[in-house]
C-alpha positions as CSV (number, residue, x, y, z in Angstrom):
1,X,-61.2,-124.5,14.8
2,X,-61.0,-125.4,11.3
3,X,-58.7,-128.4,10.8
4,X,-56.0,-127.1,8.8
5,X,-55.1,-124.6,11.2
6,X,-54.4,-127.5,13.8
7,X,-51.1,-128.5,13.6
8,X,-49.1,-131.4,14.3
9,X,-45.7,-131.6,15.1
10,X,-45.2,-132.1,13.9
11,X,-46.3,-131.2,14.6
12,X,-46.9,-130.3,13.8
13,X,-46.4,-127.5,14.4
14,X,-47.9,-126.9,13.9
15,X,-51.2,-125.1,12.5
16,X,-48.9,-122.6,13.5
17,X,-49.3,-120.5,10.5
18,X,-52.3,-118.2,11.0
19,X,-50.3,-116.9,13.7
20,X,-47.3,-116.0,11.7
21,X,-49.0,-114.8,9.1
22,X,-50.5,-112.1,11.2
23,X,-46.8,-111.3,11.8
24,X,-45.9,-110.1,8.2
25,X,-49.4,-107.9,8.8
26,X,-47.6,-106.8,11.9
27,X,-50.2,-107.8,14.4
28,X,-48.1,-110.0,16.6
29,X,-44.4,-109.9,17.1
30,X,-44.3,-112.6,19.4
31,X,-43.1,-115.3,16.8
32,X,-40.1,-113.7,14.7
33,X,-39.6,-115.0,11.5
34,X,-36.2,-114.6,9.3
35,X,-35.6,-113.5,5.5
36,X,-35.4,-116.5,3.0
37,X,-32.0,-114.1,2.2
38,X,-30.8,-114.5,5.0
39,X,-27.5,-116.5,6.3
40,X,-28.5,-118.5,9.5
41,X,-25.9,-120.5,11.5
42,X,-27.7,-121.4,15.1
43,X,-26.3,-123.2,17.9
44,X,-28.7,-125.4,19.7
45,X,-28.2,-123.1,22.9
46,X,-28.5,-120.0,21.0
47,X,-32.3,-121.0,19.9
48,X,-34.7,-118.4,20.8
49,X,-37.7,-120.7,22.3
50,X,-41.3,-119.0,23.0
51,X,-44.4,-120.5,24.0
52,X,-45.9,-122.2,20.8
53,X,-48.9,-120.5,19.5
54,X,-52.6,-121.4,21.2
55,X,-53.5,-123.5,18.0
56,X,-51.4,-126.5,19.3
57,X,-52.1,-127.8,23.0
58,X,-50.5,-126.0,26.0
59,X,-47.1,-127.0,27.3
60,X,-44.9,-126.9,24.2
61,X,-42.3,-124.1,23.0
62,X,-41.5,-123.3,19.3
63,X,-38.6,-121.4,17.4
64,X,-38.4,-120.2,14.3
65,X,-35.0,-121.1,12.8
66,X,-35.4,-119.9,9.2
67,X,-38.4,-118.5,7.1
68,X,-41.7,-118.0,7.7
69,X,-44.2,-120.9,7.6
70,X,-47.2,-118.6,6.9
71,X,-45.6,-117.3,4.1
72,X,-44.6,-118.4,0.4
73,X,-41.3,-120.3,0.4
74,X,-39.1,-122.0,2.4
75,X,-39.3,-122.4,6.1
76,X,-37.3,-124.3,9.0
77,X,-38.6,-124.2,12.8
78,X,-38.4,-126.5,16.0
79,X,-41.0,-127.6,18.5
80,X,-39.9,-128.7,21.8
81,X,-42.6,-130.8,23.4
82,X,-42.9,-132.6,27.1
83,X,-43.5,-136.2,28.2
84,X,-46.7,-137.5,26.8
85,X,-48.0,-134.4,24.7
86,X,-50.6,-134.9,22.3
87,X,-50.8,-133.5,18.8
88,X,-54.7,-134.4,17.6
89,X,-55.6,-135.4,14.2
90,X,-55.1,-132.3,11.7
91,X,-53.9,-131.9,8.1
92,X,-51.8,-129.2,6.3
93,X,-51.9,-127.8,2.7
94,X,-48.1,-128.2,2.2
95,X,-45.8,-131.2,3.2
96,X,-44.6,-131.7,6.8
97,X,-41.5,-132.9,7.2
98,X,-40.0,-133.9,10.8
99,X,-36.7,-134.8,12.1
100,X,-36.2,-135.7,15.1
101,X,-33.4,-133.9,17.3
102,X,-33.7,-135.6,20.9
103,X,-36.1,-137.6,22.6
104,X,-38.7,-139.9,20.5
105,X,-42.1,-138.6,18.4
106,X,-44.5,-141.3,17.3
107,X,-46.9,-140.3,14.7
108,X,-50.3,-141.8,13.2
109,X,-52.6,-141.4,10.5
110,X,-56.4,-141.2,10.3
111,X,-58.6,-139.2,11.9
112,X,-58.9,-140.4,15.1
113,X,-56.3,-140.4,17.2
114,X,-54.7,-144.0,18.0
115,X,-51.5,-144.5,19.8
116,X,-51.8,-148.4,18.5
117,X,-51.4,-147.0,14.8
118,X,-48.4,-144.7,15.4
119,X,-44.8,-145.1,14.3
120,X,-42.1,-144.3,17.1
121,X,-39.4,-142.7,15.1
122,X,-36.4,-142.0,17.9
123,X,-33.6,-139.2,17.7
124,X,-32.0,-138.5,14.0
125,X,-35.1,-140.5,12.7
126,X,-37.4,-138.1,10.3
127,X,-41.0,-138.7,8.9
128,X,-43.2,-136.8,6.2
129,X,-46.4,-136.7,5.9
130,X,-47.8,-135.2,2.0
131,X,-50.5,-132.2,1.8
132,X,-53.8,-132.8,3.0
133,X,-53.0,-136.4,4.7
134,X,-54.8,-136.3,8.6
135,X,-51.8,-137.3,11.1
136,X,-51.7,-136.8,15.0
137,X,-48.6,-137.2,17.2
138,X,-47.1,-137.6,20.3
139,X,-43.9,-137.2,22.1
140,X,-42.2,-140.1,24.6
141,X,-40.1,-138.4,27.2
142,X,-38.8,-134.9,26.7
143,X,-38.8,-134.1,22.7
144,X,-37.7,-131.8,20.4
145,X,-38.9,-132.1,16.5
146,X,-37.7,-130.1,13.6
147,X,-40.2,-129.2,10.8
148,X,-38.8,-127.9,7.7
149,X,-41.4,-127.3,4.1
150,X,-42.2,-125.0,1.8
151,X,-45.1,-122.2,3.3
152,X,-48.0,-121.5,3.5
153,X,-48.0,-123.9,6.0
């Protein structure tokens, strides 16, 4: 699997994008995506979760809030993660932003993955991580991350 279409959350979420992109192609509908045009106002109990796409580990859910990350422009999703999963190493070609909403993500650099190089960032804490730069990631208790850039991610 080539490593830019791993994904973090954050992340990574994230080397989510070959999967959406096959969405504007309309090969898969299982991971909706919304107009850049248009208004979104979500609840956090009106998020749509779905299983997240087989290029990040089993176990975690993803929504798409606003955008499409395999797409030109602007994107907003979520990844809810359980106790102790693992994001390996990977890199995107855009930024990778990450708040997070509940729970704790700690996150590393390098290639190899090393919780004794991570940063625990706790809920309302948010870390970025530039184009091209190899992070990994991994969630303490239940955790739920929000990942906002500009596609293609």
């Amino acid at each position: 699997m080539k490593k830019t279409t791993l994904l973090f959350v954050v992340l990574c979420a994230l080397g989510i994008w070959p999967i959406l992109a096959q969405n504007d192609q309309g090969k898969s509908k299982s991971h909706p995506t919304r107009k850049a045009d248009q208004h979104v106002a979500v609840n956090a109990n009106e998020v749509h979760w779905m299983d997240a796409p087989p290029s990040l580990p089993p176990g975690a859910q993803f929504a798409v809030l606003a955008g499409n990350p395999g797409s030109p422009g602007l994107y907003t999703i979520r990844l809810k993660m359980p106790s102790g999963y693992k994001i390996p190493p990977h890199t995107h070609p855009t930024a990778e932003n990450v708040t997070v909403i509940s729970g704790a993500m700690s996150f590393g650099m390098g290639d190899r993955f090393d919780e004794s190089a991570g940063k625990k960032i706790k809920a309302g804490g948010f870390a970025s991580m530039p184009a091209g730069m190899k992070h990994f990631g991994w969630a303490s208790g239940p955790t739920v991350v929000q990942v906002h850039g500009a596609g293609p991610f």
